[in-house]
N, CA and C atoms as a LAMMPS dump frame, in Angstrom:
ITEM: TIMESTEP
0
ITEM: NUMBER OF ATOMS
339
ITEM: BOX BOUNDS ff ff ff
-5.0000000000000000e+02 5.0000000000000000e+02
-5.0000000000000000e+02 5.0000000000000000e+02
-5.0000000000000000e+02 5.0000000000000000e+02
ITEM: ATOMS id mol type element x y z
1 1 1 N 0.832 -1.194 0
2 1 2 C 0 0 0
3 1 3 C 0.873 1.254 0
4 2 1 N 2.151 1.183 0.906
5 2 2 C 2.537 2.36 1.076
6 2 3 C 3.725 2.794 -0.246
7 3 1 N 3.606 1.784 -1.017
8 3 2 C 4.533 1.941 -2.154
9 3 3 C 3.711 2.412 -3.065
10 4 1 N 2.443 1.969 -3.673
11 4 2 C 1.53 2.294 -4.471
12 4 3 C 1.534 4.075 -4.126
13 5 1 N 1.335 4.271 -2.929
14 5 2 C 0.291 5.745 -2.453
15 5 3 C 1.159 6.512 -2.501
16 6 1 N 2.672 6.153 -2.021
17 6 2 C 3.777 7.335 -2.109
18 6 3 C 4.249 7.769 -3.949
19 7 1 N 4.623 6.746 -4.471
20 7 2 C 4.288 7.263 -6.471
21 7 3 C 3.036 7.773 -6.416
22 8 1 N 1.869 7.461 -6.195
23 8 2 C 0.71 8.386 -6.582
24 8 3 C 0.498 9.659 -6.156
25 9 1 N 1.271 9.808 -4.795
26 9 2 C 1.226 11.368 -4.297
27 9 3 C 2.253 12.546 -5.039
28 10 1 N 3.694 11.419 -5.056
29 10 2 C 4.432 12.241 -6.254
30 10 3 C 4.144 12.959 -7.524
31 11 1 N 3.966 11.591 -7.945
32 11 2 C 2.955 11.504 -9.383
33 11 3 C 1.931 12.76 -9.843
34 12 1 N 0.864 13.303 -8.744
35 12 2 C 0.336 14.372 -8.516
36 12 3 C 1.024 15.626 -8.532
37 13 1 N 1.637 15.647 -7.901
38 13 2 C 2.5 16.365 -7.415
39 13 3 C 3.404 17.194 -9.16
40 14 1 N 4.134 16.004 -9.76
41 14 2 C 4.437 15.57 -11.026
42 14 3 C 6.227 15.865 -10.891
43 15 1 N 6.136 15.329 -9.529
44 15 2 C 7.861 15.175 -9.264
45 15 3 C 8.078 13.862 -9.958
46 16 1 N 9.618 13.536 -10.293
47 16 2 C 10.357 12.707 -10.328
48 16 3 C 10.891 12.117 -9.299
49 17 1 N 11.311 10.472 -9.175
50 17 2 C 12.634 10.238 -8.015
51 17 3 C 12.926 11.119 -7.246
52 18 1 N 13.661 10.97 -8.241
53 18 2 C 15.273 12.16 -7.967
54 18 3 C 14.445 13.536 -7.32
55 19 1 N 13.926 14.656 -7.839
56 19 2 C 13.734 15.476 -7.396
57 19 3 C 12.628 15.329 -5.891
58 20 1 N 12.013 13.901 -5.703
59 20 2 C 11.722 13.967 -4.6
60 20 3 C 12.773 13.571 -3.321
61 21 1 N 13.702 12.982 -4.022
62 21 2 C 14.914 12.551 -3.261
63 21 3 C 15.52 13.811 -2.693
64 22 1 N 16.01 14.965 -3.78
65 22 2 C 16.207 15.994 -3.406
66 22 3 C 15.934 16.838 -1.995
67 23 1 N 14.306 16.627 -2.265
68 23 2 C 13.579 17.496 -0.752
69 23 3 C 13.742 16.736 0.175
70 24 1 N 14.252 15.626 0.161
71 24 2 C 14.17 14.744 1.368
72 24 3 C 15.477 14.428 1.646
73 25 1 N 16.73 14.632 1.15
74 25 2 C 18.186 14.753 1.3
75 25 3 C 18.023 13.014 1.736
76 26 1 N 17.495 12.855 -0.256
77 26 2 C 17.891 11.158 -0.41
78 26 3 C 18.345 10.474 -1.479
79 27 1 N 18.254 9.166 -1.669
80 27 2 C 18.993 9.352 -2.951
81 27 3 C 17.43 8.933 -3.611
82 28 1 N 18.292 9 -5.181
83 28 2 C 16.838 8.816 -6.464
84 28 3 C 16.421 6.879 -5.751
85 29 1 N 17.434 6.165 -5.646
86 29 2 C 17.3 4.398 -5.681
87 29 3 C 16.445 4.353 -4.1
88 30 1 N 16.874 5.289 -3.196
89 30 2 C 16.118 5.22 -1.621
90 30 3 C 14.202 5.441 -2.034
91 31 1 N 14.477 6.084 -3.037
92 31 2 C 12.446 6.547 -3.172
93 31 3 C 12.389 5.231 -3.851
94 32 1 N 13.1 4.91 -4.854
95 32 2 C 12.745 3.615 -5.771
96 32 3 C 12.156 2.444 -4.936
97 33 1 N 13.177 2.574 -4.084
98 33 2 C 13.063 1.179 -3.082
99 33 3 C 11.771 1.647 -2.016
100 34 1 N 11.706 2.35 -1.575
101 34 2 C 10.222 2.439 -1.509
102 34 3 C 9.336 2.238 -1.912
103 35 1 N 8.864 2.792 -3.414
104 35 2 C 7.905 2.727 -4.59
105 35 3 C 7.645 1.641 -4.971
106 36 1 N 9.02 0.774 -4.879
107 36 2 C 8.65 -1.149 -5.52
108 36 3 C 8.414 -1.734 -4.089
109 37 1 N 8.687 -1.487 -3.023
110 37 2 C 7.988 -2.049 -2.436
111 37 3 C 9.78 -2.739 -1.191
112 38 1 N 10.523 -2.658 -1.804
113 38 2 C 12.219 -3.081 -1.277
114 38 3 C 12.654 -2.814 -0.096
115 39 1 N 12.162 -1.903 0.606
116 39 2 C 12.518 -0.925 1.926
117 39 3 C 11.531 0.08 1.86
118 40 1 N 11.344 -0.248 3.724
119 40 2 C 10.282 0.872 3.984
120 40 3 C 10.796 2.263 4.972
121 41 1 N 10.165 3.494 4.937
122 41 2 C 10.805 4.686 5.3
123 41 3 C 11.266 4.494 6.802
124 42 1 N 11.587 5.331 7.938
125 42 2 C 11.473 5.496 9.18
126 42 3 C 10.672 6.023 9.347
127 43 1 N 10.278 6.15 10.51
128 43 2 C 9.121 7.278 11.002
129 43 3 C 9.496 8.527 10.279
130 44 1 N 10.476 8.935 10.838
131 44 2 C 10.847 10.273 10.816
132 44 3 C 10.638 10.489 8.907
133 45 1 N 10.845 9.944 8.144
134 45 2 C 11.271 9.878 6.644
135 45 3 C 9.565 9.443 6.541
136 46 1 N 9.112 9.098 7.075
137 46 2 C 7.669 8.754 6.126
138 46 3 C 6.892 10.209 6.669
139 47 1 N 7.203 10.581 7.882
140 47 2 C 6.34 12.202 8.388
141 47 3 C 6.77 13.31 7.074
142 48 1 N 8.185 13.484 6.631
143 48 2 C 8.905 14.19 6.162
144 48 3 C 8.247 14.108 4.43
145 49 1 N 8.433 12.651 4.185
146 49 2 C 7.585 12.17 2.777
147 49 3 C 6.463 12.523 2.73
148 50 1 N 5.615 12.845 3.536
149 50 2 C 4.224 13.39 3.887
150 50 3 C 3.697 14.572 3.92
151 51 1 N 4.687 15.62 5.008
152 51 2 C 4.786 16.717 4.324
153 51 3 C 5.4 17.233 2.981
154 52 1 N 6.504 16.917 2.509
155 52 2 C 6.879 17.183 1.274
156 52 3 C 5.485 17.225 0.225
157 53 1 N 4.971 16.122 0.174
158 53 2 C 3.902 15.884 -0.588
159 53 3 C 2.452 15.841 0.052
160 54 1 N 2.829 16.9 0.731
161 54 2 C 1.164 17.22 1.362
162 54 3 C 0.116 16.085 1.268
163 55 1 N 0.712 15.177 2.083
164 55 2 C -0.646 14.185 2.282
165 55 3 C -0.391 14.078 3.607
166 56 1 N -1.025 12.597 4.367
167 56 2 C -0.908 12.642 5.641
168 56 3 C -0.563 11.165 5.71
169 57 1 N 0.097 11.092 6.7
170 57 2 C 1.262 9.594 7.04
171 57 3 C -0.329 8.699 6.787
172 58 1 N -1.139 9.273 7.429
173 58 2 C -2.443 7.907 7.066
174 58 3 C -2.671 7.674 5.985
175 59 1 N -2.6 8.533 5.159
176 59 2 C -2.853 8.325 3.67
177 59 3 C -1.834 7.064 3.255
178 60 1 N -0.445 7.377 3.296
179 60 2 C 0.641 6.657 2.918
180 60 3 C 0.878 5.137 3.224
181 61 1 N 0.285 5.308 4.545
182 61 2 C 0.092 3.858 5.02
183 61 3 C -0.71 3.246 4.534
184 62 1 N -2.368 3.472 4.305
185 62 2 C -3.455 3.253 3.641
186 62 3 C -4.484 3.492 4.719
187 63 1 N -4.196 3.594 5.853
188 63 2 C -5.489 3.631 6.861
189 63 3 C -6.23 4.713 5.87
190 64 1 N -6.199 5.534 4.84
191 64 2 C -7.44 5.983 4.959
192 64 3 C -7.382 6.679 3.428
193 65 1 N -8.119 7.378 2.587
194 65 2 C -8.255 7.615 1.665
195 65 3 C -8.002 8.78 1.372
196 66 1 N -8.016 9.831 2.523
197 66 2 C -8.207 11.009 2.461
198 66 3 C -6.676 11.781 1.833
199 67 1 N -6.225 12.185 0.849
200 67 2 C -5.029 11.979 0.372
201 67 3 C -4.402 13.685 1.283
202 68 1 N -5.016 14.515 1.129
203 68 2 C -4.555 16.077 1.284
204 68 3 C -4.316 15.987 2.952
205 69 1 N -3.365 17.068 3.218
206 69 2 C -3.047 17.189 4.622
207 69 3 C -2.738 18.587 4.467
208 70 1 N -4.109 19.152 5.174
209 70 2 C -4.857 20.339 5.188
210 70 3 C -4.212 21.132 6.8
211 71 1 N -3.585 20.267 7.626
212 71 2 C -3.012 20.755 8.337
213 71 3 C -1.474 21.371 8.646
214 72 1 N -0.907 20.608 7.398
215 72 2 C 1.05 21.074 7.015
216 72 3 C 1.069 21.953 6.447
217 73 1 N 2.486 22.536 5.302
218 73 2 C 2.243 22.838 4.429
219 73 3 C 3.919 22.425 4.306
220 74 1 N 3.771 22.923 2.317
221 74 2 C 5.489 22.595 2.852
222 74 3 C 6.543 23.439 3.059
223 75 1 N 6.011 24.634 3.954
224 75 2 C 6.831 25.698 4.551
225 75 3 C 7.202 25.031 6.034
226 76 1 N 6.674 23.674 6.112
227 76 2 C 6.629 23.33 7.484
228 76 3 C 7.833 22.133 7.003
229 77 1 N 8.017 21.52 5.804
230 77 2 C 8.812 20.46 5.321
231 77 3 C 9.54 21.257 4.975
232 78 1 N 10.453 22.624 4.552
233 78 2 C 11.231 23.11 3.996
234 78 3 C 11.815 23.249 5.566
235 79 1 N 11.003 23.739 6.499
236 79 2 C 11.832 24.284 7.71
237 79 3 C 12.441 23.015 8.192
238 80 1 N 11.579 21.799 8.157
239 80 2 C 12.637 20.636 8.719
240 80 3 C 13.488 20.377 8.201
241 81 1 N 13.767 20.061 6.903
242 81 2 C 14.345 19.736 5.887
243 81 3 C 15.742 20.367 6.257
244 82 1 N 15.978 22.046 6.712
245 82 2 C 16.793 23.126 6.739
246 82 3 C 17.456 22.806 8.032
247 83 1 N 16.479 22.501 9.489
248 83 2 C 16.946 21.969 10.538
249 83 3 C 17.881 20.894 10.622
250 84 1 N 17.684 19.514 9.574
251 84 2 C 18.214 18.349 9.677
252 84 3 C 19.47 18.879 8.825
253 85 1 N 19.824 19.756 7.466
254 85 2 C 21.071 19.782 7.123
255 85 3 C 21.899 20.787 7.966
256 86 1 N 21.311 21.474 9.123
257 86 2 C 22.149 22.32 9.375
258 86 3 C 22.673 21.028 11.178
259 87 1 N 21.533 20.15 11.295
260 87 2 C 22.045 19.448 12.406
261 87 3 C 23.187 18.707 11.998
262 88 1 N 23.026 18.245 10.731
263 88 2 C 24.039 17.07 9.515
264 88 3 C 25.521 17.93 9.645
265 89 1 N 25.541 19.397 9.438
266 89 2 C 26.572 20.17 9.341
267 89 3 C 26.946 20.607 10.273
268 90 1 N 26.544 20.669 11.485
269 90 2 C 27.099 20.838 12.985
270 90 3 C 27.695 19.975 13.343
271 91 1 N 27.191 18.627 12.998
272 91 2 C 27.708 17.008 13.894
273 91 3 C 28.863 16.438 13.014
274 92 1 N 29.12 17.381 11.449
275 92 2 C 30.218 16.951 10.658
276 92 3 C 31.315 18.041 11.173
277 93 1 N 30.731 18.971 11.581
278 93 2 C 32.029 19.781 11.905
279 93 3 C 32.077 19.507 13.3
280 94 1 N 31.607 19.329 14.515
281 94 2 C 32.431 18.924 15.484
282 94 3 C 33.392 17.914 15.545
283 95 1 N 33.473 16.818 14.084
284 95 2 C 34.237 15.86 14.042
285 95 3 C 35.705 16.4 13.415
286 96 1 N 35.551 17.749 12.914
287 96 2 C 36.725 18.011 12.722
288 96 3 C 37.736 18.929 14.072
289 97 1 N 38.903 18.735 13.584
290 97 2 C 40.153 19.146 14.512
291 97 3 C 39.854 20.302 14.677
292 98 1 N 40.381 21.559 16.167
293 98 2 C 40.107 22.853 15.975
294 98 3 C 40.628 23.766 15.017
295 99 1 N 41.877 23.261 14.399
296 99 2 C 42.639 23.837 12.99
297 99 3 C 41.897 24.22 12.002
298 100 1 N 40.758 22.905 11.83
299 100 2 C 40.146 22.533 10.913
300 100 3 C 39.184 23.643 11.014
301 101 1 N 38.214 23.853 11.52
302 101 2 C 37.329 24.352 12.685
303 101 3 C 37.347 25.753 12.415
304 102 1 N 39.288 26.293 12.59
305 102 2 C 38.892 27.616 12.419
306 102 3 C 39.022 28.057 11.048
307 103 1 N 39.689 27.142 10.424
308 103 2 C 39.423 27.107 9.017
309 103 3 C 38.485 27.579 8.053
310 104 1 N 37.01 26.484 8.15
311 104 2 C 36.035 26.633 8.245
312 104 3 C 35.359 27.767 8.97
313 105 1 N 35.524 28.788 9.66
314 105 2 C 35.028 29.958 10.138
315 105 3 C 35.964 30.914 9.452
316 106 1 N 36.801 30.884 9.176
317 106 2 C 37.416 31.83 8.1
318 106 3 C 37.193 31.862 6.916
319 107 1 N 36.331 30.866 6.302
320 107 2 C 36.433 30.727 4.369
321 107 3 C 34.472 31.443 4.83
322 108 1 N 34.03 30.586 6.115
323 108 2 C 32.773 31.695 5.524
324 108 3 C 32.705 33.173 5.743
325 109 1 N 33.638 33.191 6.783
326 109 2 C 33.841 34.683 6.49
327 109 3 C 34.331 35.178 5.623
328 110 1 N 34.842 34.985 4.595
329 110 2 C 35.56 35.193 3.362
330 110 3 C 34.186 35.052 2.851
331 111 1 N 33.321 34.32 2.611
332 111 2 C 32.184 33.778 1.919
333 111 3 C 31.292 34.925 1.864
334 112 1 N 30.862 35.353 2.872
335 112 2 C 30.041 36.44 3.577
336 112 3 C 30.494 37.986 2.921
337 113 1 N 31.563 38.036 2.673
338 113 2 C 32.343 39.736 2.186
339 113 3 C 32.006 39.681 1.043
């Protein structure tokens, strides 16, 4: 069910894979494998798949028919979306050395001028 409903919400939508992979910082083969049925999302990745494509996790699952989710929007999936790469980019740079570190605070300040 939840492979069928997630292509049909895309589909609507009239995304591709890939560009739904995109909003979801995934790859094009991770939606595939969903869609055929190969691997199923996490929580967190099926809420996220849901807002992206404005339906509601019930929809996706099949409990229910009602496809629209009149309560998100995807100003609410862009803001998570923004949260998780900037958590992704905090937890990659504490793994670097403080050299490294100040490095990286000098090129964006360079970036920024």
């Amino acid at each position: 069910m939840l492979s069928d409903r997630l292509k049909q919400a895309r589909k609507e939508l009239k995304l591709t894979q890939e560009e739904l992979a995109k909003k979801v910082n995934t790859t094009k083969g991770t939606i595939s494998n969903y869609e055929n049925g190969y691997s199923t999302p996490s929580n967190e990745m099926l809420t996220l798949l849901a807002d992206i494509l404005n339906v509601t996790t019930d929809f996706l699952l099949g409990r229910n028919s009602q496809a629209v989710n009149e309560g998100k929007s995807n100003i609410n999936a862009q803001t998570h979306i923004k949260d998780k790469v900037k958590e992704s980019l905090l937890s990659e740079f504490d793994k670097l050395s403080e050299e490294d570190q100040k490095y990286i605070v000098e090129l964006i300040k360079k970036i920024k001028k």
